[in-house]
N, C-alpha and C positions, 0 to 999 in steps of 0.2 A: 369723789374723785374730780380732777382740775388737772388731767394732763391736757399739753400742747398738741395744739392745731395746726397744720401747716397750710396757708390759704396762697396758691401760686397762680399769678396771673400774668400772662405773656402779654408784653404788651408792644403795637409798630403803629404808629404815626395814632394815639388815639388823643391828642391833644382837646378834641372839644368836648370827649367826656369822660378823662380819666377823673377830673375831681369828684362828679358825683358818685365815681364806681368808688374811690379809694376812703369818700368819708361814710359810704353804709358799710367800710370794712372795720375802719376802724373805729366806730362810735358802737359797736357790734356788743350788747350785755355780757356775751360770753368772751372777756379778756385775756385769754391766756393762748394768744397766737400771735404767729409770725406770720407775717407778709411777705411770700417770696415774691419780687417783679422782675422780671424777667426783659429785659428793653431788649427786643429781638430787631438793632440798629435803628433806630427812628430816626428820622431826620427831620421832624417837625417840633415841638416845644415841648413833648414828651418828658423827656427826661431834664429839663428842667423843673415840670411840675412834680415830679418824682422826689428831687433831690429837695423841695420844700417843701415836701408832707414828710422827706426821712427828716426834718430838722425838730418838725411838731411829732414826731412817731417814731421812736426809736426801734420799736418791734418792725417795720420796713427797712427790706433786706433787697439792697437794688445789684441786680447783675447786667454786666450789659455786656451785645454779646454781637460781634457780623449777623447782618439778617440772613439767616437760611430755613424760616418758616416755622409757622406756630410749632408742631410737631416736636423739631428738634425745643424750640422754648421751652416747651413744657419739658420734657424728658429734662435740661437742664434744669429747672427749676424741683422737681422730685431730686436728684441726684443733690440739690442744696438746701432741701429742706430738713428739719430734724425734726416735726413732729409724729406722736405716735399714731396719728390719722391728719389724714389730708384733703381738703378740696378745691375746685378749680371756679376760678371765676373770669369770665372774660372782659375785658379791659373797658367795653362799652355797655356795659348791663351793672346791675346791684342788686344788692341780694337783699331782705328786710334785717330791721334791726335786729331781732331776735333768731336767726336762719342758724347760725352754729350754736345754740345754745340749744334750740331743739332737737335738732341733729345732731349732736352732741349725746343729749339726754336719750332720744333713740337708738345710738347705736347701743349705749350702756347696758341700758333697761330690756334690749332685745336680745344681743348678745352677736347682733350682724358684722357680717363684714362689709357690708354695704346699708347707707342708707339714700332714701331716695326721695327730692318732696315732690310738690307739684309748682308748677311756675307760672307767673302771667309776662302776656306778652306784650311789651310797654308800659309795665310795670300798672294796667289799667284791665286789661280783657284777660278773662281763661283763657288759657294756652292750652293746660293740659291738666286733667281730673280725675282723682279718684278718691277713694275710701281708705284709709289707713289698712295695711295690711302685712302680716309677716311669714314669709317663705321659708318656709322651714327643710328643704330640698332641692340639692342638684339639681334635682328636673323639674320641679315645680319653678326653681328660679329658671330654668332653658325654658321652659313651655310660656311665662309671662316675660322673655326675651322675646320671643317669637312671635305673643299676641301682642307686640309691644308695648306693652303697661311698664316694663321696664328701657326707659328709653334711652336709644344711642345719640346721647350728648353727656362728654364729658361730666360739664356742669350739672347744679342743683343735686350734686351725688356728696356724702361725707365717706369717705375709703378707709378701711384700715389697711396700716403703712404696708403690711406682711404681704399684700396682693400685687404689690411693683415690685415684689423678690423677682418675678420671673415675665413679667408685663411690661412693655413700653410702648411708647407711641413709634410708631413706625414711620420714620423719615423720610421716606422715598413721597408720604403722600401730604399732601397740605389742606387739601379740601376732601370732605366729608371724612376724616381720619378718626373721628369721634365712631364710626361704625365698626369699625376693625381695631378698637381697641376696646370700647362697649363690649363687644363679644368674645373677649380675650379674658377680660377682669371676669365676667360672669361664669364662665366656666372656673374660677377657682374660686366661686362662693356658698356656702353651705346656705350661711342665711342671708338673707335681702329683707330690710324693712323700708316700707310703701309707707310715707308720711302724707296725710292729707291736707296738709296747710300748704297753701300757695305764697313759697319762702325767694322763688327767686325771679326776677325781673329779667324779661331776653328782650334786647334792643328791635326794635319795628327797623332800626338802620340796617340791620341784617339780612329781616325777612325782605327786606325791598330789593338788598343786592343780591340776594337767593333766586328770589324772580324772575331777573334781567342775568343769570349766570347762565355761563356758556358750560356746556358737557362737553371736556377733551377726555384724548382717548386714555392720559393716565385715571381719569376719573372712574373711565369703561373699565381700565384694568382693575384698579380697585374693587369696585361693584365684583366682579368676575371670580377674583380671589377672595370675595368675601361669600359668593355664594357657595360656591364650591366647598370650603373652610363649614358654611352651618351645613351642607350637607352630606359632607364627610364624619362630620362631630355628629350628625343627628344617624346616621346610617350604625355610624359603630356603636350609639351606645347608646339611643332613645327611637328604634324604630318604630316605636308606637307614635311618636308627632309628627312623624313623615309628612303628614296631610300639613299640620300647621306650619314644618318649616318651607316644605312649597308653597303656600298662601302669603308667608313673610317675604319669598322670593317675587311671587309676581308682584305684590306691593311695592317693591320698591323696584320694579322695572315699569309698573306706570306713572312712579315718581319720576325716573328717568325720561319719560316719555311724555308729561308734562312738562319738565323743562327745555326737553327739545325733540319738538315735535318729529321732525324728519329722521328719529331714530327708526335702525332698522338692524335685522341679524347680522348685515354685513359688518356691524361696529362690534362687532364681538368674535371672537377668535375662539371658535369651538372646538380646536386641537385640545387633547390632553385633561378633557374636565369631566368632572362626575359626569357619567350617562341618565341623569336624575334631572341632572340640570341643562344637558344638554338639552331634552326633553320640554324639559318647562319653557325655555327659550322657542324652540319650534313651537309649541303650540302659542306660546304669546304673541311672535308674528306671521303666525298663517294668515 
């Protein structure tokens, strides 16, 4: 089999490293894809570098669009893509030469509707590690959601297409939107296969701005509507991982709270939300 790939990447002002992302796409073993770009308004030299890799690369498919944030990019870029799986790359990272030829080969061979690899970070350090592995259940794929071995970033995932019938990136958010849509796709997959070859490359330019990033309160809303969302999904229909999905929950409210220290309960609106997580929150800032 040699069906089509859709590989969609949004791209805003990434002038000093779209060429290395755009030639580990297309010098890629596995040839039978398209390159959605997505120019989410650049105003830097972007989309000239674009329009002369489309002159060397006809499989690049350039949209360009008013900036209103990765989110809606990507959702444009699914909505233009025609492959019968898709993955996402982002405009300042690359993937290895061989990354959709394996992933490719695993979704086949496993019969997933997800496949997942591992990545370094600066294309130099482990980033993130495991054992090749294949999830063969709803809840076995919720429960390695929850111990995150299944990780919420878009990227380093190969999707099949059927999973965006009823999934999209949610627009209202721009930063960490990769969480609330991670946890959307996975609830409509039977299987998940865990690839253990470290296939994709995440820019250190990222982790740097992640660092020095500011926590607003759409970011609190987010986070809020995303806990409530796994603790509603995990009450109705996996009460047995209660425990894991409150342990996912304070996890990532001492993420929050590494990034900014002076959080406190008063940044959260405790009207109207699971009494599960209400809960979790009181005891996190007693």
């Amino acid at each position: 089999m040699n069906q089509l790939i859709s590989i969609v990447i949004p791209v805003y002002n990434s002038q000093p490293y779209l060429p290395h992302c755009l030639d580990s796409i297309i010098n890629q073993t596995y040839q039978n894809i398209e390159i959605v770009v997505v120019n989410d308004g650049s105003t830097d030299d972007s989309l000239n570098i674009l329009e002369e890799y489309q002159k060397k690369d006809k499989r690049i498919k350039i949209i360009n669009i008013k900036n209103c944030g990765v989110s809606h990019a990507r959702n444009i870029g699914i909505k233009n893509s025609t492959g019968e799986y898709i993955s996402f790359v982002d405009s300042d990272d690359t993937i290895e030469i061989n990354a959709i030829e394996i992933l490719y080969k695993d979704i086949i061979e496993s019969e997933a509707d997800l496949v997942q690899c591992n990545n370094y970070l600066n294309e130099y350090k482990i980033f993130h590690t495991y054992d090749s592995i294949k999830i063969s259940s709803k809840k076995e794929v919720f429960r390695k959601f929850l111990a995150e071995k299944i990780f919420c970033t878009v990227w380093g995932k190969l999707y099949k297409r059927k999973l965006f019938n009823s999934v999209a990136f949610n627009e209202y958010y721009n930063n960490h939107e990769d969480e609330l849509f991670i946890f959307d796709i996975i609830k409509n997959c039977e299987v998940v296969f865990l690839e253990k070859s470290h296939l994709y490359n995440y820019s250190w330019n990222k982790i740097g701005s992640l660092t020095n990033k500011v926590i607003n309160k759409r970011d609190i809303e987010l986070f809020m509507y995303l806990f409530n969302s796994i603790m509603d999904y995990t009450n109705k229909n996996y009460k047995s991982l209660f425990k894991e999905a409150s342990q996912l929950i304070t996890t990532k409210l001492n993420f929050l709270k590494e990034i900014k220290r002076d959080i406190s309960i008063n940044d959260f609106n405790l009207d109207d939300i699971n009494v599960d997580v209400k809960k979790i929150l009181l005891d996190f800032f007693q």
